[in-house]
N, C-alpha and C positions, 0 to 999 in steps of 0.2 A: 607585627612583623619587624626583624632586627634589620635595620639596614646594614650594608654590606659596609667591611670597614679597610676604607682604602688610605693607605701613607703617601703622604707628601714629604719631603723636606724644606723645612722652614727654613731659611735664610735671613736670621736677624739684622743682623748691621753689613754692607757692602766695604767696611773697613774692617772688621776685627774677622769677616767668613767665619762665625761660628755656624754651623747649622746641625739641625737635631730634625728628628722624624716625629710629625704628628697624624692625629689619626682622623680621618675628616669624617665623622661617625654623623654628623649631621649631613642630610637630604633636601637641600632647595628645590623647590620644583621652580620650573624657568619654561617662558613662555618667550619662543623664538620668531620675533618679527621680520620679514623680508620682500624683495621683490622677485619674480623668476623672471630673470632677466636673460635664462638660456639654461638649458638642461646641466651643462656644465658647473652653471655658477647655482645651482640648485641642486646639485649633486655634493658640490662641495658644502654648503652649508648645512647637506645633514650628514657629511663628517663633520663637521663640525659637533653639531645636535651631538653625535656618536663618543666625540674626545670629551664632551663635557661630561659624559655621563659615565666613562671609563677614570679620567682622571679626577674631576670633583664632585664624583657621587651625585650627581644631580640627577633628578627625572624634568628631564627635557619633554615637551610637547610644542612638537611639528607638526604645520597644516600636511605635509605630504604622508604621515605616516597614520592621523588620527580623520582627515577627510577621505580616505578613501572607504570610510564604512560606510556600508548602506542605511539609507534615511540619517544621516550628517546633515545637520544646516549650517552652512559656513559661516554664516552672520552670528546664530545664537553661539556653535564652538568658542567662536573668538569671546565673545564676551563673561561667557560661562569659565573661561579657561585665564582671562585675563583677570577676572573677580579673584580665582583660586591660588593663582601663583604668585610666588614671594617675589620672583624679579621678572623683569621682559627686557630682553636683549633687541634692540634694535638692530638690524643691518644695512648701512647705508651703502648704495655702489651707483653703477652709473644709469641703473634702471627705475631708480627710487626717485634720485634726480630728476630723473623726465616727469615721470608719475609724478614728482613735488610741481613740478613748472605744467603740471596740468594737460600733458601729454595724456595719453591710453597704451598700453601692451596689450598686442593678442594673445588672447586666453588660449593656452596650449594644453593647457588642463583640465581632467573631467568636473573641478572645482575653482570659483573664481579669485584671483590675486585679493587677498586683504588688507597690503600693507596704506594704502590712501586709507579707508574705514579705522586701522589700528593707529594712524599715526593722527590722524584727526582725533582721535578718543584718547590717546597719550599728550597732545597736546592742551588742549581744551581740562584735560585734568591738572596739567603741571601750570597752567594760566589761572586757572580757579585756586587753586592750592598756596600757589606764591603770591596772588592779592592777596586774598583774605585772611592767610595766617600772618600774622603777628611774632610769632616765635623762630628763631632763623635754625632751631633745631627741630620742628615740625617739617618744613622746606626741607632741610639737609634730607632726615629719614625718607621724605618722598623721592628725593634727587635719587638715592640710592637704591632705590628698589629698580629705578630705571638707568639702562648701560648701554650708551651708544661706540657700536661699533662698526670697521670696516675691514674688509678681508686686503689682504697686502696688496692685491694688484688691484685695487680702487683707491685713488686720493683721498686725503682727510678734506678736499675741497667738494667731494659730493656730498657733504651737508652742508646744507644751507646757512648762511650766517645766525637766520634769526632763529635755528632751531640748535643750533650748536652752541648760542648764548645764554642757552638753559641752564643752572646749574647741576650738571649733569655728566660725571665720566665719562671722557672719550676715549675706546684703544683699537689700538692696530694688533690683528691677529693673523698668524699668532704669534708675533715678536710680544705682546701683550698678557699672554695666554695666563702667566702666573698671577701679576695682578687681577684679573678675573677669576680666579678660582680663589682666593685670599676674598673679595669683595662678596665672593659666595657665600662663604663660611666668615663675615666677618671678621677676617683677622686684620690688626692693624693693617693702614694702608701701607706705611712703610716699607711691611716685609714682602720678601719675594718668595714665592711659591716655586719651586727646583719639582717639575714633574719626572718621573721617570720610564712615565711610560710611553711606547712608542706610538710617535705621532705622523706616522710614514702615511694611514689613510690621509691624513688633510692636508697631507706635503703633497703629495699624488694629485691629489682630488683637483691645489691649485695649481697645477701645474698642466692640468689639462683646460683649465680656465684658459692660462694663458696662450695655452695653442689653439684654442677655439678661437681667439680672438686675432690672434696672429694670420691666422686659416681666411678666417673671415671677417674680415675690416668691415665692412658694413654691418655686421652683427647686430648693433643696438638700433639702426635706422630700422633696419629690414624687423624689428620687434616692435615695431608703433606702427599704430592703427592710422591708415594716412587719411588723413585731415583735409575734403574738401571744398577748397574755400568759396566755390560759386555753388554749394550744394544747392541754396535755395532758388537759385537762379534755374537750375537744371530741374530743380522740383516742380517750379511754377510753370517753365515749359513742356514736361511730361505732362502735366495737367489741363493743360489746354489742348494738346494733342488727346486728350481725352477724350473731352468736350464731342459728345453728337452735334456735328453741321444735319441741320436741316434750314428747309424753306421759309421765310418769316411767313405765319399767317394772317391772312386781311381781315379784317372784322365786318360782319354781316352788312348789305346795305340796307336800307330803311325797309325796303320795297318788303328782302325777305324777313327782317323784320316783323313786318305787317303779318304775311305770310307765317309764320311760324306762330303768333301769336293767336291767331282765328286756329290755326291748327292743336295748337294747347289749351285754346278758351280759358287766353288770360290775356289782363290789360295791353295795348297795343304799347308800344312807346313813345314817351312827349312829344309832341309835333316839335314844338318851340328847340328845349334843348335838343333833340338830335339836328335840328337845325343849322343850330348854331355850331355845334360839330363837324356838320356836315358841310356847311361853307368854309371852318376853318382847314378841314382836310382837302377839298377841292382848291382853296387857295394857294396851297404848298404842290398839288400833281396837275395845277393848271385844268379842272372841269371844268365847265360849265355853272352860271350863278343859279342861283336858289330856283327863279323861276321854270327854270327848266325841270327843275327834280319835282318844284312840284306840279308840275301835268303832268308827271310819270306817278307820283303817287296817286293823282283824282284819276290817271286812267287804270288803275290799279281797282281803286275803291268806289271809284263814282264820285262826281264833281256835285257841287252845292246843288248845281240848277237840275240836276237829276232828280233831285229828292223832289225839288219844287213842282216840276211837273208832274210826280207819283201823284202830290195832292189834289 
């Protein structure tokens, strides 16, 4: 299949403005990493997805547009998708933030947020990769495949330091937009990339960002899973409200004992040890001493001098 052949204007030198029109006949496929941090800001970013693919030829692959098929597994997608493509665009904003410092977002989606899973697996690769090679142009090629970015109405301070020390492009889009389509197609980094074509969806798109947020100041609280700090405390008391209250049971006394044991025609129980039990338990509920229990057992069983007179 011919890919579709779309013109840019190339902008060599910011001193002399010459620029001439090329032809971006090569197709990056681009794997777009993000948070849904509100339908707004998830809206915008697949215009985004949209202007990549109108202005630098790209075939883009979004969770919103490739998980909604039936039997999708969101885990193997991402991995399946991140093997296949030439670059992956990060998107950092104020929801990634949270999600980085270990927060949770409620899933608003019939599919779950990937970007904690995608960004452990971008990182854990860019750590392995910058140990063990040796070659500071091995690093370079891998830095490039991956593009950290942020949409204009999030700070370049919602990436974190130590992920942002990566060497690693950072831009703001889409004041950015042209070097990004230029690092697509590999053209030097120097030059600028002059698009022409209209970018009014994603001007739109943030623009309704910004009145979501304007709208509703609590936006990003009201998007985290709130965190109860006495959970366990509440767990363990649900649990013992659990708990069946019943009556403590008292354990057999000797007598029936005896009693049960002529009724099963099986050995009776130790005189000696339940004795000694049996004094220790009458100690602590104040009974009577031993002698007593036993002319309740010989009037039970028959005393010594019963037998003697049988004979």
């Amino acid at each position: 299949m011919l890919a579709a052949l779309v013109y840019a204007r190339l902008q060599r030198s910011s001193a002399q403005r010459v620029e001439r029109d090329i032809m971006l006949t090569q197709r990056p496929t681009v794997l777009i990493v993000y948070t849904d941090d509100c339908l707004a800001h998830s809206n915008c970013i697949l215009a985004f997805a949209k202007l990549l693919e109108d202005v630098a030829n790209a075939r883009v692959h979004i969770d919103q547009l490739e998980l909604n098929t039936s039997g999708a597994i969101p885990t193997r997608w991402f991995i399946d998708t991140f093997a296949k493509c030439q670059f992956v665009i990060v998107v950092f904003s104020e929801g990634s933030e949270m999600v980085l410092k270990g927060e949770t977002m409620i899933c608003e989606r019939p599919f779950p947020d990937l970007f904690d899973t995608a960004i452990n697996h971008i990182i854990s690769e860019l750590n392995r990769t910058v140990v063990s090679s040796r070659h500071s142009s091995s690093t370079r090629s891998l830095s490039e495949r991956f593009i950290f970015v942020h949409m204009s109405y999030s700070p370049s301070s919602v990436i974190p330091p130590n992920i942002a020390a990566f060497p690693v492009r950072i831009l703001s889009i889409p004041s950015q937009i042209g070097e990004l389509i230029a690092r697509l197609h590999e053209q030097p980094i120097g030059s600028q990339v002059v698009h022409h074509v209209e970018s009014d969806r994603l001007e739109t798109a943030i623009e309704e960002v910004l009145t979501f947020r304007r709208v509703n100041p609590s936006w990003l609280e009201d998007r985290l899973v709130k965190q109860n700090n006495n959970k366990d405390e509440i767990r363990k008391s649900e649990d013992v409200k659990l708990l069946p209250i019943s009556k403590p049971h008292s354990l057999p006394t000797f007598a029936e004992q005896i009693r049960l044991a002529r009724k099963l025609n099986i050995e009776p129980p130790d005189e000696e040890q339940e004795g000694e039990r049996t004094g220790a338990r009458n100690q602590e509920s104040g009974i009577g001493n031993n002698d007593d229990l036993d002319a309740a057992r010989f009037a039970l069983i028959g005393s010594p001098d019963d037998l003697s007179d049988s004979d």
